[in-house]
C-alpha positions as CSV (number, residue, x, y, z in Angstrom):
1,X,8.7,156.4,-63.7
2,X,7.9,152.5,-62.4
3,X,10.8,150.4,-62.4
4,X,10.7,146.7,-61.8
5,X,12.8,144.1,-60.7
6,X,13.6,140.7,-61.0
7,X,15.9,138.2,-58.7
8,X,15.7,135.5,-56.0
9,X,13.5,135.5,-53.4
10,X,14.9,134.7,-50.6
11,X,14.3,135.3,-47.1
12,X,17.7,136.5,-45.1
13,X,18.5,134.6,-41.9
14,X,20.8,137.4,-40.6
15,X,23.2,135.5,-37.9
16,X,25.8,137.6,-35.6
17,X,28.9,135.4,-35.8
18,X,31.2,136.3,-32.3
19,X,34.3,135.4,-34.7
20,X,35.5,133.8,-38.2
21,X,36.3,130.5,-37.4
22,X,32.6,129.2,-38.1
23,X,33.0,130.4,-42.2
24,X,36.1,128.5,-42.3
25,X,34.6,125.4,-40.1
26,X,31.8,125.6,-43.1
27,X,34.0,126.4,-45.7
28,X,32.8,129.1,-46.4
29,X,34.6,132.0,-48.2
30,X,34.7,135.4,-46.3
31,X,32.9,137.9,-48.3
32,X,31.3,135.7,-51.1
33,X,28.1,134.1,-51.6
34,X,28.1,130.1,-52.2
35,X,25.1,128.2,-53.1
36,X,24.3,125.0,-50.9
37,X,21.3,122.5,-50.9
38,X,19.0,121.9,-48.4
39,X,21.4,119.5,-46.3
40,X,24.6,121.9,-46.5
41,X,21.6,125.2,-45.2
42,X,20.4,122.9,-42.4
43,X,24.2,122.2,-41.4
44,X,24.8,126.2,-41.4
45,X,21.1,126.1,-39.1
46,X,22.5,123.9,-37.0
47,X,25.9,124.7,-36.1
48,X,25.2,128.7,-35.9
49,X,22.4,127.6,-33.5
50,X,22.8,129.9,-30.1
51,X,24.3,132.5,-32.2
52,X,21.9,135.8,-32.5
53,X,20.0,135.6,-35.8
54,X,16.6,137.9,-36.9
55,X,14.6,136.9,-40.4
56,X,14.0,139.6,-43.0
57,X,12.9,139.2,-46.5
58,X,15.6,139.5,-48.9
59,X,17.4,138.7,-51.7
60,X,19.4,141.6,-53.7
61,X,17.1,142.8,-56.2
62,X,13.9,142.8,-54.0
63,X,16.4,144.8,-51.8
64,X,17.0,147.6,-54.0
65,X,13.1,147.4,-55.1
66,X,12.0,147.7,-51.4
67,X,14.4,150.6,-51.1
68,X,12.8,152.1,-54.5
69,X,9.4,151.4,-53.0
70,X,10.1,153.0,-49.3
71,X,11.3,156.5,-51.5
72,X,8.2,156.8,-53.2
73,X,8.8,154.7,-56.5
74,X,6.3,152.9,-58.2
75,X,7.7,149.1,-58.3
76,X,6.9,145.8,-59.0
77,X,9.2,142.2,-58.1
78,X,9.1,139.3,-60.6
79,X,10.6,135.9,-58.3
80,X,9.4,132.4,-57.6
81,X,8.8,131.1,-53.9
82,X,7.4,127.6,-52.5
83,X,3.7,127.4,-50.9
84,X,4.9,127.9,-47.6
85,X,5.4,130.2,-44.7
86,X,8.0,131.4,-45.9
87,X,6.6,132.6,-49.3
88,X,4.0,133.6,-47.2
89,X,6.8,135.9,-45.3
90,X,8.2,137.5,-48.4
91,X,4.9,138.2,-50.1
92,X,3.5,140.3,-47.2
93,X,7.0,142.7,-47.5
94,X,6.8,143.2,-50.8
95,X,2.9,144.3,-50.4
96,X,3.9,146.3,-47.3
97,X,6.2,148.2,-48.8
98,X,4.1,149.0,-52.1
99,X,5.6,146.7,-54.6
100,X,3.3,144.7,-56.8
101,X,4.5,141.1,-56.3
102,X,4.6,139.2,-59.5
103,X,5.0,135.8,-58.2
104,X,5.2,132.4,-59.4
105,X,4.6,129.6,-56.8
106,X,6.2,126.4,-56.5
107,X,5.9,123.3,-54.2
108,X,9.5,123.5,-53.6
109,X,10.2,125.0,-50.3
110,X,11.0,129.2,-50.7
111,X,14.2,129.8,-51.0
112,X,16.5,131.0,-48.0
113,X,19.9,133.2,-47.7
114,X,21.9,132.5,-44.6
115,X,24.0,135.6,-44.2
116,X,27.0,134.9,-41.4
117,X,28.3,138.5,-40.0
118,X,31.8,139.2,-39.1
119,X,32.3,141.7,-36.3
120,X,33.7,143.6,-38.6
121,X,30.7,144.1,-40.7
122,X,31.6,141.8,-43.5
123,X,28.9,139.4,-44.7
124,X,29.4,136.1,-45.9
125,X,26.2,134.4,-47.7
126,X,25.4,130.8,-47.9
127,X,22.2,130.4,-49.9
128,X,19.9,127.9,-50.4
129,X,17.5,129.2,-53.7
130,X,14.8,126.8,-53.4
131,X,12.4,127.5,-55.0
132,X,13.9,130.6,-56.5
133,X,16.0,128.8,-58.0
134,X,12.6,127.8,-60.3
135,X,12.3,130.9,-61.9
136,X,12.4,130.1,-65.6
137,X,12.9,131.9,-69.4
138,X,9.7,130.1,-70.2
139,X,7.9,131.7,-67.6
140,X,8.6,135.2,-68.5
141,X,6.8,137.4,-71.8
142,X,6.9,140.9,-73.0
143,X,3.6,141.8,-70.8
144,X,5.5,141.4,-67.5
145,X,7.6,144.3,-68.5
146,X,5.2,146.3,-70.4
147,X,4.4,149.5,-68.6
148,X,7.8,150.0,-66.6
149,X,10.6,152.2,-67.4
150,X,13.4,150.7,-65.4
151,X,14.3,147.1,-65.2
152,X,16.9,146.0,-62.0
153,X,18.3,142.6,-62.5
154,X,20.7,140.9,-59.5
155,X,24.0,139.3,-61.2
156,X,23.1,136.5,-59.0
157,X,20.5,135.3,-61.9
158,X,24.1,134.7,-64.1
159,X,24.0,131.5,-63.3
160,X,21.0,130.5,-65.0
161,X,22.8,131.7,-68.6
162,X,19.3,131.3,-70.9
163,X,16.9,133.1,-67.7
164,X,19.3,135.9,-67.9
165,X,19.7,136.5,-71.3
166,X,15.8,136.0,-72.0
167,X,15.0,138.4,-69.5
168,X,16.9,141.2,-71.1
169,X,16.2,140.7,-73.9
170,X,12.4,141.1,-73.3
171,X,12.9,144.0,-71.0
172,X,14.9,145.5,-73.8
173,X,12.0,144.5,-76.5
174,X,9.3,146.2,-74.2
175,X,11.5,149.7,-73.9
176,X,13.4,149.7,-71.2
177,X,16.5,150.5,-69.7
178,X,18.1,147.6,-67.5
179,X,20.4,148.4,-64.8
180,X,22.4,145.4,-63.3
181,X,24.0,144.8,-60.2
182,X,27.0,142.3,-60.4
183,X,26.4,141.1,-57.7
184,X,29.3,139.1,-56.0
185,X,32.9,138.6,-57.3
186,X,32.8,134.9,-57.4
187,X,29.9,134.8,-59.2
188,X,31.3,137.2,-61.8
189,X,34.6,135.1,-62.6
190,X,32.9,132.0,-62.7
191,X,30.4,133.7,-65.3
192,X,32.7,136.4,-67.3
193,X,32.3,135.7,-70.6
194,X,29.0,135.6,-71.0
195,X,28.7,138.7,-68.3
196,X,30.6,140.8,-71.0
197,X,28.3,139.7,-73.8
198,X,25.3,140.5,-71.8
199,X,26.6,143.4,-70.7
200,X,27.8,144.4,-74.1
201,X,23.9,143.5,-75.6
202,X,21.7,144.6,-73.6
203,X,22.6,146.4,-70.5
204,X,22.8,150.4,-69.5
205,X,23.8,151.0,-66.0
206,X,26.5,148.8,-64.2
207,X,26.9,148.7,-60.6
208,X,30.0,147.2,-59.3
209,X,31.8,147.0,-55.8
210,X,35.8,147.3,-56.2
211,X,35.9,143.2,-55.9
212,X,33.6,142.8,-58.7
213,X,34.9,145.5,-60.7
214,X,38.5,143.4,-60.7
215,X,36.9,140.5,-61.4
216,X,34.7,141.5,-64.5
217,X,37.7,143.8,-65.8
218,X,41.1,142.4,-64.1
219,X,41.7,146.4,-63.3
220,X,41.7,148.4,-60.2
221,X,38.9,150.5,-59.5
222,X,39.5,153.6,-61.9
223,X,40.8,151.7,-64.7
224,X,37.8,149.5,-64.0
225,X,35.1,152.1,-64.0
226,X,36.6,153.0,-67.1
227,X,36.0,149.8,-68.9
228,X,32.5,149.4,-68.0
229,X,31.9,152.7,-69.1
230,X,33.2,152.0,-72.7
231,X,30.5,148.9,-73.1
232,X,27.6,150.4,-71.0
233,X,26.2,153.8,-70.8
234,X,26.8,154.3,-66.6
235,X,29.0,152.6,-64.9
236,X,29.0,152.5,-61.0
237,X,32.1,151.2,-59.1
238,X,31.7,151.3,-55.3
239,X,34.6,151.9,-53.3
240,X,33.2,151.5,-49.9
241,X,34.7,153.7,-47.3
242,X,36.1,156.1,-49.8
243,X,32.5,156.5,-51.4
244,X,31.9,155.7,-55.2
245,X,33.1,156.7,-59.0
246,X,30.2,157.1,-61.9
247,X,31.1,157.3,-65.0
248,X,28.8,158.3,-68.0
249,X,30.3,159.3,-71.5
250,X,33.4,161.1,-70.8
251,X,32.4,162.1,-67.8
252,X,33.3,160.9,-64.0
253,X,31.9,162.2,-61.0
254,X,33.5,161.6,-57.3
255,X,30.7,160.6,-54.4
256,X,31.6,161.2,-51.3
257,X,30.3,158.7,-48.2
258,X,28.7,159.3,-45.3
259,X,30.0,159.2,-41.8
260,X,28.2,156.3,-40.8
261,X,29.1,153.5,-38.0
262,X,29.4,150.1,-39.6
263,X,27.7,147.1,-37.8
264,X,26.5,145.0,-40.8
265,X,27.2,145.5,-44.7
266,X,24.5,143.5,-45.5
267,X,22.2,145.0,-48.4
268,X,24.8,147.9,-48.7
269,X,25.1,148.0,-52.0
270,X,21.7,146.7,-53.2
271,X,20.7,150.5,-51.3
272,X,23.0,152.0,-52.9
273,X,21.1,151.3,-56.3
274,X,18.1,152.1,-54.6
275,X,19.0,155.7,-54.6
276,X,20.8,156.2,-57.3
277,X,18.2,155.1,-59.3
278,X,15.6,157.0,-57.7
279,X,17.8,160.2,-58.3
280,X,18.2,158.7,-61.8
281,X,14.5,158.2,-62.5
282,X,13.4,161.7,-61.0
283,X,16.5,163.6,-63.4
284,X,18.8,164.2,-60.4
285,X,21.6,164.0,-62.3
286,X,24.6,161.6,-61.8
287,X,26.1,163.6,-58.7
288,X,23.0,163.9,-56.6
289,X,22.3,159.8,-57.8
290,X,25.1,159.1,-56.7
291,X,25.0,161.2,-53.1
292,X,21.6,159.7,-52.7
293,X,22.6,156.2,-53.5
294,X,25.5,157.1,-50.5
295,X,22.7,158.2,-48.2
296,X,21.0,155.2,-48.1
297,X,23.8,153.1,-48.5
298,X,26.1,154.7,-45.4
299,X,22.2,154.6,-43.4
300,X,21.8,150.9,-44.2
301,X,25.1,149.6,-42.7
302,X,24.1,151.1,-39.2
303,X,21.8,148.4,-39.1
304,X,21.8,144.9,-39.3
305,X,19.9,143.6,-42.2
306,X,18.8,145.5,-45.4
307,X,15.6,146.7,-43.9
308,X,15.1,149.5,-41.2
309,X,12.1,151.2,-39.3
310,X,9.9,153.4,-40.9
311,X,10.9,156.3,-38.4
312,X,14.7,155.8,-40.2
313,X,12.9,156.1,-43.8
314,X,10.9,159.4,-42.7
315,X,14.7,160.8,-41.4
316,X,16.0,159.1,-44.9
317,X,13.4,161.2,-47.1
318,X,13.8,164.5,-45.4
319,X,17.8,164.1,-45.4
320,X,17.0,163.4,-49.4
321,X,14.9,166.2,-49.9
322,X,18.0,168.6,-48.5
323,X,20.5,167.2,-50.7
């Protein structure tokens, strides 16, 4: 199966904050994703200057696509970047990795997430989209999504109401099944009603942490899992430490974590999908999905960043292969 996925392209600058009390100098919600201009992203450059940062290509759909891509998956990334270096930068990953980029190119400058981590792990995003942020529904046909079977869609897109909506609906006209990723919790309540229509319309697998489960359903995790299972065909809450709940039909199956030492949660759930739908798209069934999904996720927060070496993916693959 090819699967393909759409989202911002961003390029993670992945700072190691010695305490909290820069989010809340910035303003900056623990734990959420807030969008700033260019101004507010040099402001976050500036004060976090000293601080120990690295530069990955990211953004949480070409996340879970470079995961697909590092398992073997056939995969292609639709996302808009500016003429710069920094398109440059995320180009050359997604060609590394195997993905087909499917690019549009903008003289707006590419679009960059600063991701602040806690000590404890937590991530906290401020994001400047860029030229991501110029990713249009008049862009986009049919023929982009003709020939894949899986489409992977970041929530983060929400907030463009008539990009979303056109891309699912063209990814459903061309066949496919679309999996979405919720993305963040703010961004769910300040987008819920149209969330549950698109969700209601067009979507087949849900993934959800326990945060954005409450906010798209108001419920606790099981009660939540059960809700998005009544309007989608899998739902996937993520309970982090405890592991994760998937329900399909009646059914709900338990997924254990792995022991894993946490350093950064950054791009933890956007691996989680990785695996799950690999072990979905090879007819793993829902428990070894959802152990795979674990795997990848429980390796992933060992590091910081979404991206590690490929001696971790060789370890990765055979670990998969003995599940």
């Amino acid at each position: 199966m090819k699967i393909i996925g759409i989202g911002n392209a961003l390029v993670d600058v992945l700072t190691q904050l010695e305490n909290d009390n820069l989010l809340k100098e910035l303003e900056l919600p623990r734990g959420s994703m807030q969008l700033v201009d260019a101004e507010r992203a040099a402001q976050i450059q500036q004060k976090s200057k000293g601080l120990k940062k690295q530069m990955a290509a990211g953004g949480s759909a070409a996340n879970t696509i470079h995961g697909l891509a590092k398992m073997g998956m056939k995969t292609a990334f639709i996302g808009s970047v500016g003429k710069d270096e920094t398109g440059k930068f995320f180009e050359k990953d997604l060609k590394n990795s195997g993905t087909i980029p499917m690019l549009f190119y903008s003289g707006t400058a590419s679009g960059i997430s600063n991701v602040m981590i806690s000590p404890d792990g937590e991530r906290t995003l401020g994001t400047f989209l860029g030229a991501a942020l110029e990713l249009s529904a008049d862009m986009l046909s049919k023929d982009h999504f003709e020939g894949y079977d899986i489409l992977h869609v970041e929530g983060y897109l929400v907030q463009n109401h008539e990009l979303l909506e056109t891309i699912l609906k063209l990814a459903k006209e061309a066949g496919l099944k679309v999996s979405l990723d919720l993305a963040s919790y703010n961004v769910v309540e300040d987008n819920l009603d149209f969330l549950h229509d698109m969700v209601n319309k067009y979507v087949d697998i849900v993934f959800a942490n326990e945060e954005e489960a409450k906010a798209f359903t108001g419920k606790e995790p099981e009660g939540a899992l059960n809700d998005i299972a009544a309007v989608t065909d899998i739902a996937v809450v993520k309970v982090g430490s405890k592991g994760s709940m998937v329900k399909q039909g009646g059914a709900t199956t338990f997924v254990s974590p792995i022991k894993a030492r946490l350093v950064d949660t950054t791009g933890a759930g956007d691996l989680y999908a990785s695996g799950f739908l690999y072990g979905l798209a090879n007819n793993l069934g829902i428990q070894k999905a959802g152990s795979l999904g674990s795997l990848l996720s429980g390796t992933v927060i060992e590091v910081v960043g979404a991206k590690f070496d490929e001696a971790k993916w060789e370890e990765i693959r055979a670990k998969a292969r003995n599940l």
